[in-house]
C-alpha positions in Angstrom: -27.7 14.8 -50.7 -24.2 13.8 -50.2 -22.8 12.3 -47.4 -19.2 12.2 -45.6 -18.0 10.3 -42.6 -14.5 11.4 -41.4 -13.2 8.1 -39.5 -10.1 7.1 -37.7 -8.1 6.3 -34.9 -8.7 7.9 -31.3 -7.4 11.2 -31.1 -6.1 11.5 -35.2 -8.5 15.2 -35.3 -11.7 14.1 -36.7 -13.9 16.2 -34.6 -12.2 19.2 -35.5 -12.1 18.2 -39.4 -15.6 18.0 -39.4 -16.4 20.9 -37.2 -14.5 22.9 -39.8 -15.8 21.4 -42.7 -18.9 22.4 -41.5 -18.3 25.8 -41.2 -16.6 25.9 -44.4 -19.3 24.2 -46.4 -22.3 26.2 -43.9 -23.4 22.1 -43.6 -24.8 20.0 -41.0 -22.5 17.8 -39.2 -23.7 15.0 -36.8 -21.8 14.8 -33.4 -20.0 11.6 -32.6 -23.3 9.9 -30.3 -20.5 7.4 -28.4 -19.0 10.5 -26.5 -21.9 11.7 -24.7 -23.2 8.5 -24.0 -20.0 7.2 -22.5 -19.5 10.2 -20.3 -23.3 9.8 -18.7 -22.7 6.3 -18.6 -21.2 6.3 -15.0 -19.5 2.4 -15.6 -17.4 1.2 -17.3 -18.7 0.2 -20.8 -19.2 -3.4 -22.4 -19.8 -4.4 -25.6 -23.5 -4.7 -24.9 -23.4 -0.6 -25.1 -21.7 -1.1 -28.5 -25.5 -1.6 -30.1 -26.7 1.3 -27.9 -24.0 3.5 -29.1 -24.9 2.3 -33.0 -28.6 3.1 -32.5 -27.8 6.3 -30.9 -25.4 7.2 -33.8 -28.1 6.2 -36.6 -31.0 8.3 -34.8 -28.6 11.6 -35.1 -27.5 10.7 -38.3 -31.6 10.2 -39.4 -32.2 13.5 -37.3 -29.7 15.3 -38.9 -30.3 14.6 -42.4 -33.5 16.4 -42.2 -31.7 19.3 -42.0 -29.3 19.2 -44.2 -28.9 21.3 -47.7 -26.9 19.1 -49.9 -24.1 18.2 -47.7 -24.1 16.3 -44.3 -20.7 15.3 -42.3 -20.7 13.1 -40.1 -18.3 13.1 -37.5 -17.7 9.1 -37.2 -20.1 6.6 -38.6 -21.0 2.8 -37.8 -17.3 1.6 -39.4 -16.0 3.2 -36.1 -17.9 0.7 -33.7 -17.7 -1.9 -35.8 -13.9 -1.7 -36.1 -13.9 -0.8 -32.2 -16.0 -3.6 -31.6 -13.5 -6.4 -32.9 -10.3 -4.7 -31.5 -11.5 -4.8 -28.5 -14.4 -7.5 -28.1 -12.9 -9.8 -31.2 -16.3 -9.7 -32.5 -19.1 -7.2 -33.8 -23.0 -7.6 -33.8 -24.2 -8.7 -36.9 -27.0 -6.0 -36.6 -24.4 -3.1 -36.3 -22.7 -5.2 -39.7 -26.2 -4.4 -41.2 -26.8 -1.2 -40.5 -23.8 0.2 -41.7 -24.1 -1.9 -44.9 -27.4 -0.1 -45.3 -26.0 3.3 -43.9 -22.9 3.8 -45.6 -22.4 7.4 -46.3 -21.0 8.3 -50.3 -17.6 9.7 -49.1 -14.8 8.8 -46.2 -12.0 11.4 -45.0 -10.1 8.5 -42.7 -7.5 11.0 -40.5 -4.1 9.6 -40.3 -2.2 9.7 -36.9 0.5 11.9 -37.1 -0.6 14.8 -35.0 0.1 14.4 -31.5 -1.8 12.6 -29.4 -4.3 14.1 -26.8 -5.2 12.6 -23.2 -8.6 11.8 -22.8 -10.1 9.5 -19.9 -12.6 7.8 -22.8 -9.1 7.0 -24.8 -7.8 4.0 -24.4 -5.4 3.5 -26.9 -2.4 6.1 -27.5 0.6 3.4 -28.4 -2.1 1.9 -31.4 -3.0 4.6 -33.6 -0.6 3.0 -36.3 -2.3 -0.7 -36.0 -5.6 0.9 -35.9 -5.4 3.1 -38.9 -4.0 0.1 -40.7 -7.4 -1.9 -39.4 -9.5 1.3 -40.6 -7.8 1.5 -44.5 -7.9 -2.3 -44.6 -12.0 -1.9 -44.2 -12.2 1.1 -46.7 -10.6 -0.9 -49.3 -13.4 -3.4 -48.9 -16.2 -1.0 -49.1 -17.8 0.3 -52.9 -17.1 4.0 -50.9 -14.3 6.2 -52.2 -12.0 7.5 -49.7 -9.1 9.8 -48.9 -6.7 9.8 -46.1 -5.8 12.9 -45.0 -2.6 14.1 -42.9 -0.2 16.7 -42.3 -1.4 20.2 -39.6 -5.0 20.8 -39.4 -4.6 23.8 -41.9 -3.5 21.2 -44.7 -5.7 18.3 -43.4 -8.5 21.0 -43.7 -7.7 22.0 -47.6 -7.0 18.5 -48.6 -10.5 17.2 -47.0 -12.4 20.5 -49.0 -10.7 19.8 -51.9 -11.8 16.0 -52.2 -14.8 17.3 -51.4 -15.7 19.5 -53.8 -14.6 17.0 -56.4 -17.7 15.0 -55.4 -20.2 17.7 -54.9 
């Protein structure tokens, strides 16, 4: 099985990459676990809910990969908390370190930030999706993953992610 994490800044399209992705390639995509968990959170969160979040996103990730059928997406991966985690905290959990060490998918699509920007009350962000994508490519480079940064309307972002894709499958 082959595995792809499409990772970013807030708001740069990745749930929509990898929601079409999956329809293209009829393959099972895991949701981002953060999303639901902050909206039934009902407080504020705190780093704390950083190694919730992690476990929550390995569990779908494990769940998922039971049913996939050569190809699983996953729609933000354990490099999103961590790199979350020291923006905002200045420090990650050395178990959330781990675990992506040991969970590293074979494939990144990292979404640039040059579609427009989309309110959302669990955004925090909007004016850092430059800084943050730098943060994000600066991590890539130090991982033994391949990557490819794709940008431009969701029609070419789309293409450019299958055809990267294919050339791995």
């Amino acid at each position: 099985m082959i595995s792809v994490a499409v990772v970013g800044p807030e708001s740069t399209g990745k749930t929509t990459l990898t929601q079409s992705l999956s329809e293209h390639f009829k393959a099972v995509w895991v949701k981002e676990y953060a999303r639901n968990f902050l909206e039934n959170l009902g407080r504020p969160y705190e780093q704390a809910d950083l190694l919730s979040i992690a476990a929550g996103q390995l569990k779908s990730l494990n769940e998922e990969a039971r049913n996939a059928n050569g190809l699983l997406l996953q729609d933000t991966d354990l490099m999103v908390i961590k790199i979350w985690s020291h923006y905002k905290y200045g420090n990650v959990n050395p178990w959330i370190d781990m675990q992506l060490g040991m969970n590293l998918p074979d494939y990144y699509i990292l979404t640039y930030y040059d579609i427009p920007y989309e309110e959302d009350p669990l955004r925090e962000h909007p004016e850092k999706r430059a800084e943050l994508f730098d943060i994000y490519e600066s991590e890539l480079k130090k991982l033994p993953v391949p990557y490819v940064v794709v940008q431009g309307s969701p029609e070419k972002r789309l293409n450019d992610a299958i055809h990267s894709i294919n050339t791995i499958l």
